[in-house]
N, C-alpha and C positions, 0 to 999 in steps of 0.2 A: 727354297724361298728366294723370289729375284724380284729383284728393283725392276721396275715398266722400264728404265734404259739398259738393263742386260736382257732386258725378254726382248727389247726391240732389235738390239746388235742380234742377238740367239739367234732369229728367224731371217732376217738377214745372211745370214752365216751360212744358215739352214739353203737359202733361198740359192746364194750363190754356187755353194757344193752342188746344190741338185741341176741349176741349169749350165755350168760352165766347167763341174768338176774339179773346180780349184776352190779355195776360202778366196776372200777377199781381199784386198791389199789393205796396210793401215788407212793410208791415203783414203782410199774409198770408203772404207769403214767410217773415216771422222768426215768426210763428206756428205755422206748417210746421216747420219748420226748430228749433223747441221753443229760439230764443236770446233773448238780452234786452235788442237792442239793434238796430239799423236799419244801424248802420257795418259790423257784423258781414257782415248782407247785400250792403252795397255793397262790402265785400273779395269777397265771393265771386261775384259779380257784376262786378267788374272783372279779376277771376279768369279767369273763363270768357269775357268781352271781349278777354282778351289773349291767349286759347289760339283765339281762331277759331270761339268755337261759339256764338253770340249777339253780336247787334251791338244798341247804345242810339238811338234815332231820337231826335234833341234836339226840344225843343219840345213834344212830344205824352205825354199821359197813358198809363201803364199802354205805354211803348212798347218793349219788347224784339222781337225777332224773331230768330229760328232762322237759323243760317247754313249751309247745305246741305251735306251730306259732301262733294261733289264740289267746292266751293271749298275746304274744309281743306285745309293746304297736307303737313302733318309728318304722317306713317302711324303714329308714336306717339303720337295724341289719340285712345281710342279715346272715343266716343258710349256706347257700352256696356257695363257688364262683364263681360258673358255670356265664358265658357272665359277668365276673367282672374284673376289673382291676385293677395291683396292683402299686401304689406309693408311694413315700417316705415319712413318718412322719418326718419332719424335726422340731421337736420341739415348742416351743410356740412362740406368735407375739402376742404383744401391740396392746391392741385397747385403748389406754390410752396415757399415758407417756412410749417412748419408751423403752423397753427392747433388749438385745441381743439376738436373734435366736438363740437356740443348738441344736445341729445334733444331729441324733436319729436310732440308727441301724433299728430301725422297717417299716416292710409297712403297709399299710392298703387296704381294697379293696373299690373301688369305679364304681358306675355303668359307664358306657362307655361313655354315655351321656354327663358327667358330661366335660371330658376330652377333647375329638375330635383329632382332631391332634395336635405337639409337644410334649414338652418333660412340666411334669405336678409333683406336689410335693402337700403337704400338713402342716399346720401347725393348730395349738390350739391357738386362738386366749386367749389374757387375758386382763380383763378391756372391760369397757363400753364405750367408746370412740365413738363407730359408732352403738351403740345401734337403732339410729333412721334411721338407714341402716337397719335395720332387724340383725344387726350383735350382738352376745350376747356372754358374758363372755364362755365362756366354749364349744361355737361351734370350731368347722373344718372347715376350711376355704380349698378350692381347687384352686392351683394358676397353672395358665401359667406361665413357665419362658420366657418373654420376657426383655428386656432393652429400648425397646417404647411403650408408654402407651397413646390414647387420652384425650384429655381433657374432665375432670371428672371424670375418671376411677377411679376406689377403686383398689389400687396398696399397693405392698411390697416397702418399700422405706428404703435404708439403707441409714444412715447418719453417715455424717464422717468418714466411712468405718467401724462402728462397733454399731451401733444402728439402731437396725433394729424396723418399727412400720407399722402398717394398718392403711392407709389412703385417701381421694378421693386428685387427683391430677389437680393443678388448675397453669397455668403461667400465672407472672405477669411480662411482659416485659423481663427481662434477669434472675428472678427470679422463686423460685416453691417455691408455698404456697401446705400445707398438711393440709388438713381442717378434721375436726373430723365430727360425725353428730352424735353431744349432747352437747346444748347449754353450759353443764359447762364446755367447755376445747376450748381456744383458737387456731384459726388457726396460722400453726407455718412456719414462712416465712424463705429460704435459699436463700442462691447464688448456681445457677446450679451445679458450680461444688462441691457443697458438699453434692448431692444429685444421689445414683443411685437407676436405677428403679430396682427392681428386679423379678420383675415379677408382672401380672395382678388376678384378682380375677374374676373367673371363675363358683365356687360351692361354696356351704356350705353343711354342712349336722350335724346333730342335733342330741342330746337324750334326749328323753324323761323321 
């Protein structure tokens, strides 16, 4: 999974290995790259070191080098974003005790699949909470933005207009219970109106 600024450094990178035989310098990189800083580079560069798709050879100048498809290990890093598309990282979401959602200028690419129709967003789950959903600390979560949800749905649920958490959604009479799935965290019961949906769970997608 990469941000549209590591796909765009990636080919870049790609670009320069292939016509001059060297990686690129920082310099040229953050000149590319239209930033105003060299740290900048080095995040995103340490970025794409830790997704698999470039490795740093210490010692030697100008030294990156491409790490072949066939070693990436996770089928979600795609190389390209040809038939992909792009949505919002809107920050992290509780699979625990809820935390507040923050907005996140970045997008990410995700296969088409994942999406279908509507309007679709992303968030980094945090905490184990719905672990026995298949859901784990440090995945990407892919949401629908809707505001109805059926019963049992693993849904975004803000609370009290500012605690936002991942959770399956269950009515109890005039009330919503947010139930976790991982016996050590109780299910946490409102009154409707202090609960909105903010959308459904759709995708995940992982690293390895």
């Amino acid at each position: 999974m990469l941000t549209p600024k590591q796909h765009k450094l990636l080919q870049f990178i790609e670009q320069s290995l292939k016509e001059n035989a060297v990686s690129p310098s920082f310099e040229e990189m953050k000149d590319f790259m239209g930033l105003k800083s060299k740290s900048s580079i080095h995040r995103l560069i340490s970025g794409l070191e830790s997704k698999h798709f470039i490795r740093r050879l210490h010692n030697q100048a100008r030294a990156l080098e491409l790490i072949p498809k066939t070693e990436v290990s996770s089928p979600f890093l795609p190389v390209s974003n040809d038939n992909m598309k792009t949505i919002p990282l809107c920050g992290k979401i509780a699979a625990g005790l809820p935390i507040e959602a923050v907005s996140s200028p970045e997008n990410i690419f995700v296969p088409p699949q994942m999406t279908g129709v509507g309007e679709h967003y992303a968030l980094m789950v945090e905490g184990d909470s719905m672990k026995d959903a298949g859901i784990m600390d440090g995945d990407t979560v892919i949401i629908k933005r809707v505001s109805r949800a059926p019963e049992g749905a693993i849904i975004v649920a803000l609370i009290d207009g500012y605690e936002v958490t991942l959770k399956r959604l269950h009515t109890r009479g005039t009330s919503i219970a947010l139930e976790p799935a991982n016996p050590a965290y109780q299910t946490r019961i409102f009154s409707a109106d202090r609960v909105e949906i903010q959308g459904v769970l759709v995708g995940l997608m992982r690293q390895y």
